[in-house]
Biopython code that builds the backbone (N, CA, C, O; Angstrom):
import numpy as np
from Bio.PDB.StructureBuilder import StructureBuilder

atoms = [
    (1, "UNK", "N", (-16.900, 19.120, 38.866)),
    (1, "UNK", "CA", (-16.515, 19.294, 37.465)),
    (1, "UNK", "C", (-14.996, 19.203, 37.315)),
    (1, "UNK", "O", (-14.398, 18.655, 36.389)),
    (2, "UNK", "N", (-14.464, 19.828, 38.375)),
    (2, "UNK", "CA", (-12.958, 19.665, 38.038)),
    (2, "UNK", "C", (-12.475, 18.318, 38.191)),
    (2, "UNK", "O", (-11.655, 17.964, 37.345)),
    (3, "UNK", "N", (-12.878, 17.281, 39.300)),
    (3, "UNK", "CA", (-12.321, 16.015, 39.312)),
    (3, "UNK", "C", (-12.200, 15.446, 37.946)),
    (3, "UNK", "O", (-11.308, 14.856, 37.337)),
    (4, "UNK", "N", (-13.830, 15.961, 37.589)),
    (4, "UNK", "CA", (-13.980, 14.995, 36.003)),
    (4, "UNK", "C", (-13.334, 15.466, 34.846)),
    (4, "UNK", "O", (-13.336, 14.738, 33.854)),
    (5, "UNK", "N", (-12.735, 16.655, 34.806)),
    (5, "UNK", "CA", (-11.610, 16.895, 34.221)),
    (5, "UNK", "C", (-10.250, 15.463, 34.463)),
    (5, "UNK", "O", (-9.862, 14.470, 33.847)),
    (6, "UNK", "N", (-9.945, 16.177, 35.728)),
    (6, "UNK", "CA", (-8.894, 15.426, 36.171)),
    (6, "UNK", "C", (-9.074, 14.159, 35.270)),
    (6, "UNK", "O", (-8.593, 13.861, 34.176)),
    (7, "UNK", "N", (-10.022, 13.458, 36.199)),
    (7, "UNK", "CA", (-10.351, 11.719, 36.054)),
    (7, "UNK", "C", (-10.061, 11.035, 34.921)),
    (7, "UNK", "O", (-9.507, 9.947, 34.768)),
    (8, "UNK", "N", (-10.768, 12.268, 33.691)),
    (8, "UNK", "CA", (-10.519, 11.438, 32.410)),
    (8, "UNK", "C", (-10.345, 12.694, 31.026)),
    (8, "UNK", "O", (-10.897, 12.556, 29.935)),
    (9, "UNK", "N", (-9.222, 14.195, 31.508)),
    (9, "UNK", "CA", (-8.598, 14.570, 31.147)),
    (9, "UNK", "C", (-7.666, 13.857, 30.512)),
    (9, "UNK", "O", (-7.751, 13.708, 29.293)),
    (10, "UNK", "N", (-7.117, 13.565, 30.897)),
    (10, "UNK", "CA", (-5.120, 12.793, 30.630)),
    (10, "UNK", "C", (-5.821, 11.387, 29.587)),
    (10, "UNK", "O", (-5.399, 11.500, 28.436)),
    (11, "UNK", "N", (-6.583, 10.383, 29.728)),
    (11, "UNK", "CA", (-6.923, 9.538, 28.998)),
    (11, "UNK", "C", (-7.460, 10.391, 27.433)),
    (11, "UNK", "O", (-6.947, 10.131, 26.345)),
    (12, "UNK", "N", (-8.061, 10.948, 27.539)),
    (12, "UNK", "CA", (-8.359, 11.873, 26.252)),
    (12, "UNK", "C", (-7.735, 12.327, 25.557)),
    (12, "UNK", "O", (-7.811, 11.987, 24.376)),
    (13, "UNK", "N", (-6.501, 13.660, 26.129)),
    (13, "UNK", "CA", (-5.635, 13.400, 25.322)),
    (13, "UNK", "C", (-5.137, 12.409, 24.873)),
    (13, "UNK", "O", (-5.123, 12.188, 23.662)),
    (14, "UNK", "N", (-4.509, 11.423, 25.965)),
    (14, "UNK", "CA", (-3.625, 9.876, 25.402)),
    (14, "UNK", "C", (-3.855, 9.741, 24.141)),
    (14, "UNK", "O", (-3.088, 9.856, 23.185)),
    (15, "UNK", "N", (-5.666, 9.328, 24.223)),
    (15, "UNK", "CA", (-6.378, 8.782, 23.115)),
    (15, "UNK", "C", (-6.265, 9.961, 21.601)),
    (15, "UNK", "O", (-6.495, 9.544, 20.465)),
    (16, "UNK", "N", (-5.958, 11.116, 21.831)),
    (16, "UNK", "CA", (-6.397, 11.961, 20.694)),
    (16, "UNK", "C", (-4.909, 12.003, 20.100)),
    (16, "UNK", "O", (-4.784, 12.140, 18.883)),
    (17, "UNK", "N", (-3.320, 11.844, 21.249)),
    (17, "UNK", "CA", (-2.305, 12.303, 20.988)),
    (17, "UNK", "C", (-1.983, 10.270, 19.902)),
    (17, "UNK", "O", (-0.930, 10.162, 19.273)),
    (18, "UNK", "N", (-2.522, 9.616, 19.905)),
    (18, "UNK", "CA", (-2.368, 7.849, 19.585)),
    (18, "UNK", "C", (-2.898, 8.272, 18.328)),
    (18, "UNK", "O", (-2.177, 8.317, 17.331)),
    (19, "UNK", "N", (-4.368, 8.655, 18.296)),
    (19, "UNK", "CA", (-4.718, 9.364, 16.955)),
    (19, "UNK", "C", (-3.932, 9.296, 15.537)),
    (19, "UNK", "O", (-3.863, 8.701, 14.461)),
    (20, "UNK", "N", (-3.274, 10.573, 16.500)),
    (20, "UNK", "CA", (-2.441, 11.387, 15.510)),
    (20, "UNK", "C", (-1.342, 10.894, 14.931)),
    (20, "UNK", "O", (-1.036, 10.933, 13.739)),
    (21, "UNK", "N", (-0.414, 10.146, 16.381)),
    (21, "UNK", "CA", (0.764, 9.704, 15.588)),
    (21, "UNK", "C", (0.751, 8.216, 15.238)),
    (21, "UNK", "O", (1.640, 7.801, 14.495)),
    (22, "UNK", "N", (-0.068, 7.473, 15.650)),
    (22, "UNK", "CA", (-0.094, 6.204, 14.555)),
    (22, "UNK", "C", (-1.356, 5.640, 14.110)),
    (22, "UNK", "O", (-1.282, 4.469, 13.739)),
    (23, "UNK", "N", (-2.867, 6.373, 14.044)),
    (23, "UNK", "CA", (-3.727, 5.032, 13.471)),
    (23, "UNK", "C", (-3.782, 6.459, 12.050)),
    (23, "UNK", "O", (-4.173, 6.119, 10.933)),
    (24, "UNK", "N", (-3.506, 7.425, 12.214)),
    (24, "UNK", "CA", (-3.751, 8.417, 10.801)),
    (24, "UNK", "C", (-2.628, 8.391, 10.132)),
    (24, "UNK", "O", (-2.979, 8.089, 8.991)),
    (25, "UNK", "N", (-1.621, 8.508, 10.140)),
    (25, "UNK", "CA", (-0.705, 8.236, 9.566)),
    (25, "UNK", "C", (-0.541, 6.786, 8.483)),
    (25, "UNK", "O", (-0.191, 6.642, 7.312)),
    (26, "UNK", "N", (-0.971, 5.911, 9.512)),
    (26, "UNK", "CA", (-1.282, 4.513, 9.020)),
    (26, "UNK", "C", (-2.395, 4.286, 8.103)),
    (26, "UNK", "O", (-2.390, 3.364, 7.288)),
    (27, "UNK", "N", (-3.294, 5.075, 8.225)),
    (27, "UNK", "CA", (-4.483, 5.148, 7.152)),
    (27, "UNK", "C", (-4.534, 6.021, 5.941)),
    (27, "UNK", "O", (-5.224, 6.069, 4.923)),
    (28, "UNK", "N", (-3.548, 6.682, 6.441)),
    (28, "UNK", "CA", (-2.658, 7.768, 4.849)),
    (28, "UNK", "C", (-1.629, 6.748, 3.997)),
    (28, "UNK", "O", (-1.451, 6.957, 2.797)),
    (29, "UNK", "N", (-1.057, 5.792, 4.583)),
    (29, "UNK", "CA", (-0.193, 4.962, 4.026)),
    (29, "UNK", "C", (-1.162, 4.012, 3.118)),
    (29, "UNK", "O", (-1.076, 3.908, 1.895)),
    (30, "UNK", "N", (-2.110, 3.333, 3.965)),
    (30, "UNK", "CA", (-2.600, 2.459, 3.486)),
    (30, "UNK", "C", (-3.481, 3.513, 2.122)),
    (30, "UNK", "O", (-3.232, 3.108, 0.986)),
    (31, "UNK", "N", (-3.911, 4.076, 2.158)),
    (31, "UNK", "CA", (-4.799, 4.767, 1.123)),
    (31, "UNK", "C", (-3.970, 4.918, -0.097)),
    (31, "UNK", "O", (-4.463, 5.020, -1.220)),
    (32, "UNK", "N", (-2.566, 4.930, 0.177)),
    (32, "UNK", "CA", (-1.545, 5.841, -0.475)),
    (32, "UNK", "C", (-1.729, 4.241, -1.823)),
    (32, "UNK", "O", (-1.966, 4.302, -3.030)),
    (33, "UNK", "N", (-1.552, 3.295, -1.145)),
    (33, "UNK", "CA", (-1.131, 1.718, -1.956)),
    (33, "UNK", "C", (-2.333, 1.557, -2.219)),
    (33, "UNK", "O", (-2.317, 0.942, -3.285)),
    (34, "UNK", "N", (-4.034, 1.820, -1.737)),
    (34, "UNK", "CA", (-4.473, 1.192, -2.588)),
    (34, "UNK", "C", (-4.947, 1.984, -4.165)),
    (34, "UNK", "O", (-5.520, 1.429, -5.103)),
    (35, "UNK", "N", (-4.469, 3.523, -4.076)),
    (35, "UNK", "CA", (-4.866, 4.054, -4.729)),
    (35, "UNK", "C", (-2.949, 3.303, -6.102)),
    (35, "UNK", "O", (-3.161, 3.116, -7.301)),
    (36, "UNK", "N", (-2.073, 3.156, -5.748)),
    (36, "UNK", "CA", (-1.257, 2.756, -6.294)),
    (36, "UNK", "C", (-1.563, 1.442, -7.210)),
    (36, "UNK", "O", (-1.137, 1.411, -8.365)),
    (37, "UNK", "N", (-2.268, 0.419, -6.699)),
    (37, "UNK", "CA", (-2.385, -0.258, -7.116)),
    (37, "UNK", "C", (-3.842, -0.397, -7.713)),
    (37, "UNK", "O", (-4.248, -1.531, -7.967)),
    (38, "UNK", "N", (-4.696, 0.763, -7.965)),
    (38, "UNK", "CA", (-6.146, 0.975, -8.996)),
    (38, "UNK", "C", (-4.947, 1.375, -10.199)),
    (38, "UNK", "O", (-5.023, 1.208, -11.416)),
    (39, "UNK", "N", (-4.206, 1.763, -9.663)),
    (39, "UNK", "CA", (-3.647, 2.484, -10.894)),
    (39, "UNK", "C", (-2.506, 1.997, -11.737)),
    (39, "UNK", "O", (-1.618, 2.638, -12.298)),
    (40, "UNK", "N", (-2.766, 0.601, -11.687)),
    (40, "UNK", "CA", (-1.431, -0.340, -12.551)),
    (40, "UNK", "C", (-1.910, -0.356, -13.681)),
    (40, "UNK", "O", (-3.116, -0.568, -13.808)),
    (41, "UNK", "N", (-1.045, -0.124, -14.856)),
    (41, "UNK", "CA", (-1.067, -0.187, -16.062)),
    (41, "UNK", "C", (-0.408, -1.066, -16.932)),
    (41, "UNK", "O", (0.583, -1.406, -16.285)),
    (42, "UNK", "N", (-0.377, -1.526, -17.808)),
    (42, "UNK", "CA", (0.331, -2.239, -18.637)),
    (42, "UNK", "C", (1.867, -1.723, -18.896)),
    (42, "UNK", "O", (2.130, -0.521, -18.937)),
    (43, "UNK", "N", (2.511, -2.391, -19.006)),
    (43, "UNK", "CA", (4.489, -1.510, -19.381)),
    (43, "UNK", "C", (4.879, -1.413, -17.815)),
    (43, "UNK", "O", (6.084, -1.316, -17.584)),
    (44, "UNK", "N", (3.934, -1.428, -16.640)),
    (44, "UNK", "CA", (4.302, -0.766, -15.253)),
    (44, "UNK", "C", (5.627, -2.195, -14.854)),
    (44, "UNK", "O", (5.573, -3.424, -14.789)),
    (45, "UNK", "N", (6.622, -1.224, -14.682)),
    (45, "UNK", "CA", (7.779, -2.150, -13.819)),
    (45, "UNK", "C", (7.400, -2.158, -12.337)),
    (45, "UNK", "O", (7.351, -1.124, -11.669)),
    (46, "UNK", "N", (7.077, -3.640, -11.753)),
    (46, "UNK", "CA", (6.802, -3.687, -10.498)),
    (46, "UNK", "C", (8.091, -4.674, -9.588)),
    (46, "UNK", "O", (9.165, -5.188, -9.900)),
    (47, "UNK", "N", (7.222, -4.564, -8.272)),
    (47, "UNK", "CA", (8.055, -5.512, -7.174)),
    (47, "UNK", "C", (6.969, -5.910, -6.616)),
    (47, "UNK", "O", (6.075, -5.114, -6.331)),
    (48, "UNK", "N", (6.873, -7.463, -6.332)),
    (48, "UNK", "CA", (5.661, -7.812, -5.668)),
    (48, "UNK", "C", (5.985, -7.887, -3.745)),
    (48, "UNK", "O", (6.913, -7.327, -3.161)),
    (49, "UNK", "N", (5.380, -8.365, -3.401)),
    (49, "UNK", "CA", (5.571, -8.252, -1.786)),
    (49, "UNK", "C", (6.385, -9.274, -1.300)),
    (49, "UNK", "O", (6.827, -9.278, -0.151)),
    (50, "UNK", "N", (6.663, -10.390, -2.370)),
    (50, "UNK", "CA", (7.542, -11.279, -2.162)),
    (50, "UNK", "C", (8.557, -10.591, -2.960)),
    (50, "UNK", "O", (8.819, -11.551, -3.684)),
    (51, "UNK", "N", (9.130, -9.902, -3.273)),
    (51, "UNK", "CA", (10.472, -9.738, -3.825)),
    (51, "UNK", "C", (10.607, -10.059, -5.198)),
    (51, "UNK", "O", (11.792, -10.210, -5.496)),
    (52, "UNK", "N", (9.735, -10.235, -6.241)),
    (52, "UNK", "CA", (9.916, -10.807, -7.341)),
    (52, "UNK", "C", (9.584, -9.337, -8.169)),
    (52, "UNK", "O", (8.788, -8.595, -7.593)),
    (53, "UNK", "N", (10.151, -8.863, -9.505)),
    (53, "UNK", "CA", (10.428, -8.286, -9.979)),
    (53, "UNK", "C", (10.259, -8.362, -11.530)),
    (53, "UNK", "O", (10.860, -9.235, -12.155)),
    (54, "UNK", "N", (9.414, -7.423, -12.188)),
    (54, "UNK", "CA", (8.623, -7.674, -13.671)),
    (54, "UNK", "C", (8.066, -6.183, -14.178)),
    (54, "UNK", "O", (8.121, -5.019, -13.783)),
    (55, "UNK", "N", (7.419, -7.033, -15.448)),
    (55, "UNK", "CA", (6.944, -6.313, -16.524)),
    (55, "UNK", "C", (5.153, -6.555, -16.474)),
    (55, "UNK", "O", (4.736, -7.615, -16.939)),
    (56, "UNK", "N", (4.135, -5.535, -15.897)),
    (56, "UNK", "CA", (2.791, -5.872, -16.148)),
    (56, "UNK", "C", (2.663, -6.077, -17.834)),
    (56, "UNK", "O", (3.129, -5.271, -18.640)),
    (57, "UNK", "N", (1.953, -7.293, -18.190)),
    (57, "UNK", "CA", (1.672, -7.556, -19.032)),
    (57, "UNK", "C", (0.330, -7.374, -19.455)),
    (57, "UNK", "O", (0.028, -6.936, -20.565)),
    (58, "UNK", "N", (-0.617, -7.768, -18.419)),
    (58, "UNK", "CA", (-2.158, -7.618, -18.453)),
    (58, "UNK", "C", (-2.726, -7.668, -17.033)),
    (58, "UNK", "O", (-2.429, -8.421, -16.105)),
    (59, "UNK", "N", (-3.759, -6.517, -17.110)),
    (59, "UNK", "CA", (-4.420, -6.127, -15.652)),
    (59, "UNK", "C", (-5.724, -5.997, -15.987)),
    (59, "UNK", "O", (-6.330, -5.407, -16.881)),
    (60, "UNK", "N", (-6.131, -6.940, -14.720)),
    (60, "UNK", "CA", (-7.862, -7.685, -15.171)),
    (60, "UNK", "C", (-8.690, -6.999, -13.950)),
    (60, "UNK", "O", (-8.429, -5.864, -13.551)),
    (61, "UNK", "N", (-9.307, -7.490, -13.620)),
    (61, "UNK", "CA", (-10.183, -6.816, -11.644)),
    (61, "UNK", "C", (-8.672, -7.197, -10.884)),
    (61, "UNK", "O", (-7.623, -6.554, -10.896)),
    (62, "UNK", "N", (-8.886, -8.038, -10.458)),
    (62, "UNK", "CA", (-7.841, -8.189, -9.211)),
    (62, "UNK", "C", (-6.885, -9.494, -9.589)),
    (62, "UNK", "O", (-6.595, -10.431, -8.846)),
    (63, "UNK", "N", (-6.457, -9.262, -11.052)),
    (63, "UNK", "CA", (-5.533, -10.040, -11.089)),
    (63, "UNK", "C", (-4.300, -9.505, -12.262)),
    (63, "UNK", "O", (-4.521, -9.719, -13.454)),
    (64, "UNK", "N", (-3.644, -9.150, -12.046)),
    (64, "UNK", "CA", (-2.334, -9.119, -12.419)),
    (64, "UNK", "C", (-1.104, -10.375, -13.403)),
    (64, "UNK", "O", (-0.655, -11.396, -12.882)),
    (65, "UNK", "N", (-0.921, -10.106, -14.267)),
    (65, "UNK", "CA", (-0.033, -10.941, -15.350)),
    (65, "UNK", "C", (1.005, -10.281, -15.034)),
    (65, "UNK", "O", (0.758, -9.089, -14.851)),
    (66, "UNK", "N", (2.447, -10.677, -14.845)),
    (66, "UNK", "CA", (3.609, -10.269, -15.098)),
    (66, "UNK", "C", (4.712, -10.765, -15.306)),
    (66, "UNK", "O", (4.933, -11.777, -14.641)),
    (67, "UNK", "N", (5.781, -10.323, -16.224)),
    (67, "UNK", "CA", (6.639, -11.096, -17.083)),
    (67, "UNK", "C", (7.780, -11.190, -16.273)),
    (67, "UNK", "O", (7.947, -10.335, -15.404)),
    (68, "UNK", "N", (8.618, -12.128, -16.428)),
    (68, "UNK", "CA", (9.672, -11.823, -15.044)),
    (68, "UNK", "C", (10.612, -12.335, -15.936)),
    (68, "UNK", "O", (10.110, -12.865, -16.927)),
    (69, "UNK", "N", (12.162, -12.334, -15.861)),
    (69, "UNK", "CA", (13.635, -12.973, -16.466)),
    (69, "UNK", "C", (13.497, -12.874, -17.624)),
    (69, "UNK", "O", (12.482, -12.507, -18.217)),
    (70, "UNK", "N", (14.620, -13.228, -18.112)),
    (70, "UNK", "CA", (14.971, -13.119, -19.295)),
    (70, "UNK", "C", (14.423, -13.980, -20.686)),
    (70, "UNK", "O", (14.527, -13.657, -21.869)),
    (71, "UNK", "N", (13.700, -15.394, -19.976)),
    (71, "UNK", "CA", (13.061, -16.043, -20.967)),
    (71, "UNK", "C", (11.347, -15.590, -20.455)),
    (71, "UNK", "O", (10.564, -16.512, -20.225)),
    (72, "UNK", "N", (10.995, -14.497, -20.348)),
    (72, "UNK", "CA", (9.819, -13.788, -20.070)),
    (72, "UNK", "C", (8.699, -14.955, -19.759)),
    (72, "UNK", "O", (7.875, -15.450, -20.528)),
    (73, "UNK", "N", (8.988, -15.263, -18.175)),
    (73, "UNK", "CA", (7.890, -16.274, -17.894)),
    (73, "UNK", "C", (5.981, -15.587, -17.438)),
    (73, "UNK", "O", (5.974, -14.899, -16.418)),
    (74, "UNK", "N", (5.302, -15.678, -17.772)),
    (74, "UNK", "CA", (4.696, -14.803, -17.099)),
    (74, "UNK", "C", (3.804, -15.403, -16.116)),
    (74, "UNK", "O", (3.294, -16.488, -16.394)),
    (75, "UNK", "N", (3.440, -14.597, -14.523)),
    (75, "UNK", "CA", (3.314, -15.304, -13.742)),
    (75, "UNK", "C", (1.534, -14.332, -13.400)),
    (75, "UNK", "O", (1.061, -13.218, -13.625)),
    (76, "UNK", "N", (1.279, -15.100, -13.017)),
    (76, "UNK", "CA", (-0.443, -14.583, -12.446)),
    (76, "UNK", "C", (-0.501, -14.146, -10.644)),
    (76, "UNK", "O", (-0.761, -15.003, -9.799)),
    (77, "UNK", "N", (-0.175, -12.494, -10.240)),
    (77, "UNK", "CA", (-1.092, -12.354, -8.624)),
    (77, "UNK", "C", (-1.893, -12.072, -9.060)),
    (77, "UNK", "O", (-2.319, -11.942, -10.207)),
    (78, "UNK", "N", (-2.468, -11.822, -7.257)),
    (78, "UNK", "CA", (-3.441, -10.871, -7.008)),
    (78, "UNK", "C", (-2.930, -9.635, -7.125)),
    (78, "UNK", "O", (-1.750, -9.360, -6.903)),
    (79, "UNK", "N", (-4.020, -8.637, -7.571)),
    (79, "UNK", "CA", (-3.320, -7.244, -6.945)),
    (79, "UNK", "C", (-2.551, -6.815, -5.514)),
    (79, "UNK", "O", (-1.481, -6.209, -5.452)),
    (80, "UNK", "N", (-3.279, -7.232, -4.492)),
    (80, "UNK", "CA", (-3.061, -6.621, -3.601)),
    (80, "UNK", "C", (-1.438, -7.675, -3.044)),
    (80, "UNK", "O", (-0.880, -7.613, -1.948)),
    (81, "UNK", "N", (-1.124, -8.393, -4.031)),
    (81, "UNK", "CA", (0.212, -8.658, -3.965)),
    (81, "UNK", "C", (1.871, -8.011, -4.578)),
    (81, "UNK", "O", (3.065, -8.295, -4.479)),
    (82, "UNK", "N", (0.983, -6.991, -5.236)),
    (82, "UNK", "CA", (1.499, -6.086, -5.580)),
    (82, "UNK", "C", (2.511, -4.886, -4.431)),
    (82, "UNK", "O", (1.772, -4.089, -3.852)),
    (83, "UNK", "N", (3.399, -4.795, -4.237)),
    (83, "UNK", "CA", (4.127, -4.216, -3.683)),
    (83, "UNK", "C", (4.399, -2.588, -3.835)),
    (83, "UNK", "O", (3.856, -1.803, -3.057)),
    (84, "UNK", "N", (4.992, -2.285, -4.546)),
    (84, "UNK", "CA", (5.403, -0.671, -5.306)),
    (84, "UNK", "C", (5.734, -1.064, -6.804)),
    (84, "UNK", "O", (6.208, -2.144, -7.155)),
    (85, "UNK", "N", (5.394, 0.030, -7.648)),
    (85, "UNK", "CA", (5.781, 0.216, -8.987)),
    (85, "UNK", "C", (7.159, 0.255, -8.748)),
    (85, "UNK", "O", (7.386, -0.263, -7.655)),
    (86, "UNK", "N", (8.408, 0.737, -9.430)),
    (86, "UNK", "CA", (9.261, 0.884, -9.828)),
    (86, "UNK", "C", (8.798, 2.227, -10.794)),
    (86, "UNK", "O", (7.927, 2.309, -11.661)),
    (87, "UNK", "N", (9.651, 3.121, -10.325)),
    (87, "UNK", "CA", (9.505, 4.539, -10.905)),
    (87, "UNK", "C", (10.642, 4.781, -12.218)),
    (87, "UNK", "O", (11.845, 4.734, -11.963)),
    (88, "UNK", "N", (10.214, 5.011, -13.470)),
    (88, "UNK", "CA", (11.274, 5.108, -14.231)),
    (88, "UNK", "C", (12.091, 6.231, -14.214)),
    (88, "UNK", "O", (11.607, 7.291, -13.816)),
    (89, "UNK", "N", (13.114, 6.186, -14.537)),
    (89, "UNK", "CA", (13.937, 7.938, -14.880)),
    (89, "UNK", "C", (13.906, 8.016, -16.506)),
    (89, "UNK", "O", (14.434, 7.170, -17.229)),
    (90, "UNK", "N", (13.580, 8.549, -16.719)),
    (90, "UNK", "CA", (13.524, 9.508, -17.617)),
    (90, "UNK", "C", (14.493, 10.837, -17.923)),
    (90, "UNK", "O", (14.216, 11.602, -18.847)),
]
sb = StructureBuilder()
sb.init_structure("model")
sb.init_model(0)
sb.init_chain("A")
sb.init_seg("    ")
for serial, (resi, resn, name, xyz) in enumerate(atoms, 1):
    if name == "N":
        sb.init_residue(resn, " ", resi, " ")
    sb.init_atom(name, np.array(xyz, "f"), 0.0, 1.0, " ", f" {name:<3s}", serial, name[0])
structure = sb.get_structure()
């Protein structure tokens, strides 16, 4: 009994200490964006994943309208091209 401690002690932890610090963490992140992006609204100032920068205009299932520059072009993603809102101050 004790070898089999030994043997495949230390792999167990490994596996439980990998866990912790990167596939949960990573699945808190990811949860974090998709719940961000159920939750786009119209008026929402975004950044897409390419760097482009707007005004949601209209939000359909999984597609996204948004107005960009100054002669308000508006351009069609996907959601999940969606990057982060832009948080207003108030």
């Amino acid at each position: 009994m004790e070898q089999f401690i030994q043997s495949f002690g230390l792999p167990i932890i490994l596996l439980v200490v990998f866990y912790f610090l990167i596939i949960a963490p990573q699945k808190k992140k990811e949860k974090k964006i998709r719940e961000m992006r159920a939750a786009l609204k119209e008026g929402d100032q975004i950044v897409t994943i390419g760097g482009i920068m707007g005004k949601i205009v209209s939000v359909k299932e999984d597609v996204v309208t948004v107005e960009v520059g100054s002669d308000k072009v508006k351009l069609k993603f996907a959601k999940w091209a969606v990057g982060s809102v832009i948080e207003k101050d108030e």
